[in-house]
C-alpha positions in Angstrom: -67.8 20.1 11.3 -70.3 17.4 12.1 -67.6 16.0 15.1 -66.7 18.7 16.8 -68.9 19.7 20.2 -69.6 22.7 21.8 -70.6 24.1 25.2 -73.1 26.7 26.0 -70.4 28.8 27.0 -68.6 27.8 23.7 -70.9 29.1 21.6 -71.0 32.6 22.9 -67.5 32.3 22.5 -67.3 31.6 19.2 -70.4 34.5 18.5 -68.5 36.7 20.1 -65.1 35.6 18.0 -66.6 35.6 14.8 -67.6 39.3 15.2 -64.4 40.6 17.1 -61.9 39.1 14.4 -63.7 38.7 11.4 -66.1 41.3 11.8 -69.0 38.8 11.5 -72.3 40.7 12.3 -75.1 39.5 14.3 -77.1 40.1 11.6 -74.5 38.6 9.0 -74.7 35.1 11.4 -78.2 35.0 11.6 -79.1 35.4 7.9 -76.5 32.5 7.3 -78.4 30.5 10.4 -81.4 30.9 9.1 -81.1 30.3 5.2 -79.0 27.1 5.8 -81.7 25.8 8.4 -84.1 26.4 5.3 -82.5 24.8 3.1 -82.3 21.5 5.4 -86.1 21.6 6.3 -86.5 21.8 2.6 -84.0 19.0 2.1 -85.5 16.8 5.0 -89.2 17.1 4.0 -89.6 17.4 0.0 -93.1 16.7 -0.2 -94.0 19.7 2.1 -94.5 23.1 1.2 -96.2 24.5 4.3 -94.5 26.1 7.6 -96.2 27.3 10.7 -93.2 29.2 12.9 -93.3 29.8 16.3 -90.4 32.9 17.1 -89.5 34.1 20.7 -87.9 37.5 21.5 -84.7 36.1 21.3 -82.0 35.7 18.4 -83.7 32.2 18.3 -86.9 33.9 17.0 -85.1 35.8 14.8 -83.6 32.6 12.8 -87.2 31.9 12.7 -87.9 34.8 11.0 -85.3 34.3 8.2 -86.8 30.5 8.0 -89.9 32.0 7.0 -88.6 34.3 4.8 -86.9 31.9 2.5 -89.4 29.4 2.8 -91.2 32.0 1.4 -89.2 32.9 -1.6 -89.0 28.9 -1.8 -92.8 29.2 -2.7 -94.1 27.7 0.8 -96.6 28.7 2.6 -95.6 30.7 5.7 -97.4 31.6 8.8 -95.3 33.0 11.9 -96.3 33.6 15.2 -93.8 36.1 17.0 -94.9 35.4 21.1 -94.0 38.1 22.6 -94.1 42.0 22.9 -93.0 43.5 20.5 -90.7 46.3 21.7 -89.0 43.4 23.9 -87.3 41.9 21.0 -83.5 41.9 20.4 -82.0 44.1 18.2 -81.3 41.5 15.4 -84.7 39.1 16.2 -86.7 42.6 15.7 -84.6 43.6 12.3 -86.0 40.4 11.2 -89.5 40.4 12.2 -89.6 43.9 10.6 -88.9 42.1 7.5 -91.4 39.8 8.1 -94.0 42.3 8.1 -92.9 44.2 5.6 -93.3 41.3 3.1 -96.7 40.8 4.4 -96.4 36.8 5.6 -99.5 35.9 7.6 -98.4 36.8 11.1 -99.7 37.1 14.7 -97.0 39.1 17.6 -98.8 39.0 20.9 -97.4 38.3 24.5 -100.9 36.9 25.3 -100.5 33.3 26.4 -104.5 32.7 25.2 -103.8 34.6 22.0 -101.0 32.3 21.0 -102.3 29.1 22.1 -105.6 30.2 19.8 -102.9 30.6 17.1 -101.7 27.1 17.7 -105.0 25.5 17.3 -106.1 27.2 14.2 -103.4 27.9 12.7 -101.4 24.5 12.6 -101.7 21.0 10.3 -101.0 17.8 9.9 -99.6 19.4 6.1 -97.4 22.3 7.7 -94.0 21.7 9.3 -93.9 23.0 12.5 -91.1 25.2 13.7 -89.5 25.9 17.2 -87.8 28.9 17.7 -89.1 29.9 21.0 -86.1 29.3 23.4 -82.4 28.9 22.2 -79.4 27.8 23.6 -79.3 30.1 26.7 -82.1 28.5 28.7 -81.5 26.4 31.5 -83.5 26.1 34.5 -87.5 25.9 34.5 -89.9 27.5 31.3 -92.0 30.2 33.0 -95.5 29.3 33.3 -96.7 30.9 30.2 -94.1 29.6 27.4 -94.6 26.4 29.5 -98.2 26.4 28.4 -97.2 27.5 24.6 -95.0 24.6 24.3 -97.6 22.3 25.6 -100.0 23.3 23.2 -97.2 22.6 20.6 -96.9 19.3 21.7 -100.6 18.7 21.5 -100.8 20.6 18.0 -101.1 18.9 14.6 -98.4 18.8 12.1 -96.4 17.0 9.1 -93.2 17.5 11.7 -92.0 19.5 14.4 -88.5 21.2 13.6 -86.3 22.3 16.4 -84.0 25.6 15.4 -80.6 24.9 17.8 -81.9 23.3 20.5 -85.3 22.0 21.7 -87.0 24.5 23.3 -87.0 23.9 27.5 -84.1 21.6 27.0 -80.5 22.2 28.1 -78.2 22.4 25.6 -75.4 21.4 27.8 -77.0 18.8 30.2 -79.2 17.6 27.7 -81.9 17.5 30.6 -85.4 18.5 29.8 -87.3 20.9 32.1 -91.0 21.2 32.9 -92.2 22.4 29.2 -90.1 20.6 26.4 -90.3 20.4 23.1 -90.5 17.1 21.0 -88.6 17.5 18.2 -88.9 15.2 15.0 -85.5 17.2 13.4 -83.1 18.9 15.8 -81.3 22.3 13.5 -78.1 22.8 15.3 -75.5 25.5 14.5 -72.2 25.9 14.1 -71.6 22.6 15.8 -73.2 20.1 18.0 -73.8 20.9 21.2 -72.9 18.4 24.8 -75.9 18.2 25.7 -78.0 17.0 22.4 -76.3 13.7 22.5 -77.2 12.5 26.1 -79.5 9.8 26.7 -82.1 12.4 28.4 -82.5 14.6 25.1 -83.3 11.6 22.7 -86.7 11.3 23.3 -86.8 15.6 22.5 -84.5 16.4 19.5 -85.2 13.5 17.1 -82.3 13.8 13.8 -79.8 16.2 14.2 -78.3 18.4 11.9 -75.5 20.7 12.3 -76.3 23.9 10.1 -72.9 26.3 9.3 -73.6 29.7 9.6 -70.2 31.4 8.0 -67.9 30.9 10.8 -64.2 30.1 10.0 -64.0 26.2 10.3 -60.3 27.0 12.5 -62.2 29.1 14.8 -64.8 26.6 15.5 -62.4 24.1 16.3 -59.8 26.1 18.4 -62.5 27.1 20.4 -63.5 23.4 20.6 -60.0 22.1 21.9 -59.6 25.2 23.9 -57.9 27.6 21.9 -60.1 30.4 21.5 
């Protein structure tokens, strides 16, 4: 799977495929995104057993919230901060976060831009892996001022490595060109397949290693959509 490329508008394509004709959930998808992305931070950094998640409102956030609920069952010790409102969740992100609280992990949801960068500093290590899964693969353009200033604080923040869930947040999945808050990733967790814009010259110094994580989807789907088929 590792070969094949996809395009921004590929990967909705698939998404949408995988739920039209094999009746693939959202839900279903991102359990599958998130426990394989789990199993590869485990994989990728064995002498860790600390995670500090940072979830937007997005289905992005909400792989970040079934990241930190198997690192969880993994034993690891999981802190997540969910930036945004709560009631401005998506439907799956929010399923997700519910189950987060529900099991009680250490966790901070707030759409206050001071709130969350306080979070950052205290909350992060130079022991904890740090997660991304602020913005996914539907951002293009410019981070508004107040993400820009959470991503920044990232940056700056401590940590044993910063983990990127599908795409680096601020940067362009399909131009590979980083906007005016970016990410630096150490390990880059892409799904499904790799997408155009991870391997241009202008993302390298942002995604680090990347690994392509399956999620469930029919291997023949993937790649008819890939040659144009879908």
């Amino acid at each position: 799977m590792t070969e094949l490329m996809l395009t921004r508008d590929q990967v909705r394509l698939v998404d949408r495929l995988a739920v039209e004709r094999f009746g693939l959930t959202g839900l279903v998808l991102m359990e599958n995104a998130g426990r394989s992305a789990a199993e590869i931070i485990r994989r990728c950094f064995p002498r860790c057993s600390a995670a500090r998640i940072v979830c937007g409102s997005g289905n992005n956030g909400g792989d970040g919230c079934v990241i930190a609920r198997h690192l969880h069952n993994a034993g690891w010790q999981v802190e997540v901060l969910a930036a945004g409102r709560r009631d401005r969740f998506s439907h799956d992100a929010a399923v997700n976060l519910g189950i987060v609280e529900a099991i009680r992990l250490p966790r901070l949801c707030t759409a206050e831009v001071e709130a969350q960068i306080e979070w950052v500093r205290r909350r992060t290590s130079d022991e904890a892996v740090l997660v991304d899964a602020l913005l996914g693969t539907g951002f293009s353009g410019q981070v508004r001022a107040d993400a820009a200033a959470l991503i920044d604080a990232l940056n700056r923040a401590p940590r044993a490595a910063v983990v990127a869930v599908d795409v680096p947040s601020g940067l362009d999945c399909q131009t590979g060109q980083p906007s005016n808050a970016t990410v630096r990733a150490d390990l880059t967790i892409t799904f499904v397949a790799n997408k155009s814009g991870l391997l241009e010259a202008s993302a390298a110094p942002f995604v680090g290693r990347i690994e392509v994580a399956d999620i469930g989807v029919p291997r023949q789907l993937i790649a008819d959509v890939a040659a144009g088929r879908g």
